[in-house]
C-alpha positions in Angstrom: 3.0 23.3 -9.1 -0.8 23.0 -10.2 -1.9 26.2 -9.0 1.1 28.1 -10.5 0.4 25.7 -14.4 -3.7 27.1 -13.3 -3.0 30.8 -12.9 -0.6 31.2 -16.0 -3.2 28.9 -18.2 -6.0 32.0 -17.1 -3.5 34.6 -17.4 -2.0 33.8 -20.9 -5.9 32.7 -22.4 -7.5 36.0 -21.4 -4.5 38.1 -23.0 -3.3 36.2 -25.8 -6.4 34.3 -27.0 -9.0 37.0 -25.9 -7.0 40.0 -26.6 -7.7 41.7 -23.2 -5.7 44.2 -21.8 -2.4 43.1 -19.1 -4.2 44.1 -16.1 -7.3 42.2 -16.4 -5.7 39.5 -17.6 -3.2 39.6 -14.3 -6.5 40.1 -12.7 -8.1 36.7 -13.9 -5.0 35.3 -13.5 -4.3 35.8 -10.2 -7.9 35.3 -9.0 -7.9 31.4 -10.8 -4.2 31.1 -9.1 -5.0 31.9 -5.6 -8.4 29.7 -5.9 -6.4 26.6 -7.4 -4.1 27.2 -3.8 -7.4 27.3 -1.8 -8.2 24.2 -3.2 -4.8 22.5 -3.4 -4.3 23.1 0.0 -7.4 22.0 1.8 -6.6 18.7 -0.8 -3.1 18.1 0.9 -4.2 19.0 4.5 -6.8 16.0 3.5 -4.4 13.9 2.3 -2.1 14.9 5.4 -4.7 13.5 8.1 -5.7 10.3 6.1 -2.1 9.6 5.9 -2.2 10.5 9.7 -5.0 8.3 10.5 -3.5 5.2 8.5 -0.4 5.1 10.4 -2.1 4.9 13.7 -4.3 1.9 13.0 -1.2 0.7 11.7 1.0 1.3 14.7 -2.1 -0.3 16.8 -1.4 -3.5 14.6 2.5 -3.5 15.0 2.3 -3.0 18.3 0.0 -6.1 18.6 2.1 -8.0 16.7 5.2 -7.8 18.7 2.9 -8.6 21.8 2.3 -12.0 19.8 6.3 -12.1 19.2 7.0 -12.2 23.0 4.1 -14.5 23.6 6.1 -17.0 21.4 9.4 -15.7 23.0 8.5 -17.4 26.3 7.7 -20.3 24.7 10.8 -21.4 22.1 13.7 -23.2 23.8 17.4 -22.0 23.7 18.5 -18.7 25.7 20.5 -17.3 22.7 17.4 -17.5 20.6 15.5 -15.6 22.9 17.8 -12.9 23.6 17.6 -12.6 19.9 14.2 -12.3 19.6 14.0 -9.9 22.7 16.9 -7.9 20.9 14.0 -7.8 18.2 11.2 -6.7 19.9 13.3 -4.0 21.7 14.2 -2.4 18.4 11.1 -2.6 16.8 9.6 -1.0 19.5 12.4 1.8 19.2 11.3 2.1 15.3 7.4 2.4 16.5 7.9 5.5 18.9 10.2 6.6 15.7 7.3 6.5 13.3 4.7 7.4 16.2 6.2 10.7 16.8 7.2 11.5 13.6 4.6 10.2 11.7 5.9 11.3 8.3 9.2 8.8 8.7 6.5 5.8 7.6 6.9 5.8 4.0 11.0 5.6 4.5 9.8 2.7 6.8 7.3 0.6 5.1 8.8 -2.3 4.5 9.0 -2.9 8.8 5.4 -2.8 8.9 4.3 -4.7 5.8 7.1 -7.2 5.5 9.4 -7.8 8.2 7.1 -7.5 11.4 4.7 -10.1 9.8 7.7 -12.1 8.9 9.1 -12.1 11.9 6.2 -12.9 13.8 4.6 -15.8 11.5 7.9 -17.8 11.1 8.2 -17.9 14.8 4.7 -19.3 15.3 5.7 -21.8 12.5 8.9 -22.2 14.8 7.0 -22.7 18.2 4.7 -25.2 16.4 7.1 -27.6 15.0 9.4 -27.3 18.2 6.6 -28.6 20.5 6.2 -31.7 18.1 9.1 -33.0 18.8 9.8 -33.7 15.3 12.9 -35.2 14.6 13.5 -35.0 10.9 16.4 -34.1 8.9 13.6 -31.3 7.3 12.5 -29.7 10.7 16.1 -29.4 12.3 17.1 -27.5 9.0 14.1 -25.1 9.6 14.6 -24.4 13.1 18.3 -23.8 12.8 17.5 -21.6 9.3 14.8 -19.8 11.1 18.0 -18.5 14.1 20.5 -17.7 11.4 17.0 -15.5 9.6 16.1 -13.5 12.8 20.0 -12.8 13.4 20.3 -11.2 10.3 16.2 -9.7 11.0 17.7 -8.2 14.6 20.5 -6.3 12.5 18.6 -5.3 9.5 16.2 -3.6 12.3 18.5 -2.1 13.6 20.2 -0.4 10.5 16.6 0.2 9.8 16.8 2.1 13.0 19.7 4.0 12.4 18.3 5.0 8.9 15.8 7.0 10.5 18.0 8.6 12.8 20.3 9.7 9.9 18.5 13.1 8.2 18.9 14.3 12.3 22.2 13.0 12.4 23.7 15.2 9.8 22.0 18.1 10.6 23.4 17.7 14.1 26.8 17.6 12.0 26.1 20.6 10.2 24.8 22.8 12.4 28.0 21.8 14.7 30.1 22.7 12.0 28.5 26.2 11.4 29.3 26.6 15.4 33.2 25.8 14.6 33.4 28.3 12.3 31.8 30.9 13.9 34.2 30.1 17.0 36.9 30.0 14.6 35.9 33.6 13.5 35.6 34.8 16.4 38.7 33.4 17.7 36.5 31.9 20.6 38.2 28.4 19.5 39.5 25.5 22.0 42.9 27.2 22.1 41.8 30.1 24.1 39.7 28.0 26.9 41.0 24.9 29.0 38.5 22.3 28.7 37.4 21.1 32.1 36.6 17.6 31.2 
């Protein structure tokens, strides 16, 4: 770390360069070691509340956007295609309460908020547009039916997205139920010496 390169740099100077004795060289040391912290510290807990305050305007803005996504829900034709894009908004409102709470999940998360949210939501305004033309075109029907096979494959990469963030609580779920077998198992407090009731 900084502080730790800081407080050797004004230990080793003083004692090696300067000549002084150990203990005031400890002395300078430790003083130039504990500032460096002080600072480092207050810098992070910065850091830690900018970071903080980014991802709320930027959970305001998602949440926006999926508002405009069901707006244009109600308004494309075809059932399946809706449930899809309600199957959408459901998740990504699962990955907002994710980030929300947890505020620190956002940078294993990004990509939701700066790619596929916008994605989602400006392709099916293109979609809405060129369904209430009417157009008949070889070019259009390709779009519209690219644009359903795109937000099947958007619902599922949501939803791994989804799982993703679940995963780090997942495992330590699995470990700490693991620790629990073997203290059961040590104490000989295993399945084998209760009836399970269910």
């Amino acid at each position: 770390r900084s502080s730790d390169l800081c407080g050797g740099a004004f230990f080793a100077v003083p004692f090696l360069g300067l000549s002084l004795g150990a203990m005031p060289s400890i002395l300078i040391g430790a003083t130039a070691f504990g500032a460096s912290e002080l600072l480092l510290n207050d810098k992070s807990k910065d850091d830690i509340k900018i970071q903080k305050a980014n991802v709320k305007y930027i959970i305001k803005k998602a949440k926006k956007q999926i508002r405009d996504i069901k707006y244009y829900q109600k308004r494309v034709e075809g059932t399946k295609f809706r449930q899809t894009i309600s199957s959408i908004c459901k998740t990504c409102n699962k990955i907002i309460d994710v980030v929300e709470s947890k505020p620190s999940t956002y940078n294993k998360i990004s990509n939701f908020f700066d790619y596929y949210l916008p994605y989602t939501l400006n392709t099916l305004k293109k979609y809405d547009d060129i369904e209430n033309q009417s157009l008949s075109s070889a070019e259009s029907k390709t779009f519209m039916a690219t644009t359903k096979d795109s937000f099947c494959k958007i619902d599922n990469a949501l939803k791994k997205m989804l799982d993703n963030l679940y995963s780090k609580d997942i495992d330590n779920a699995n470990a700490e139920m693991k620790v629990l077998d073997m203290m059961l198992n040590s104490e000989g407090l295993t399945e084998d010496d209760f009836k399970r009731d269910w």
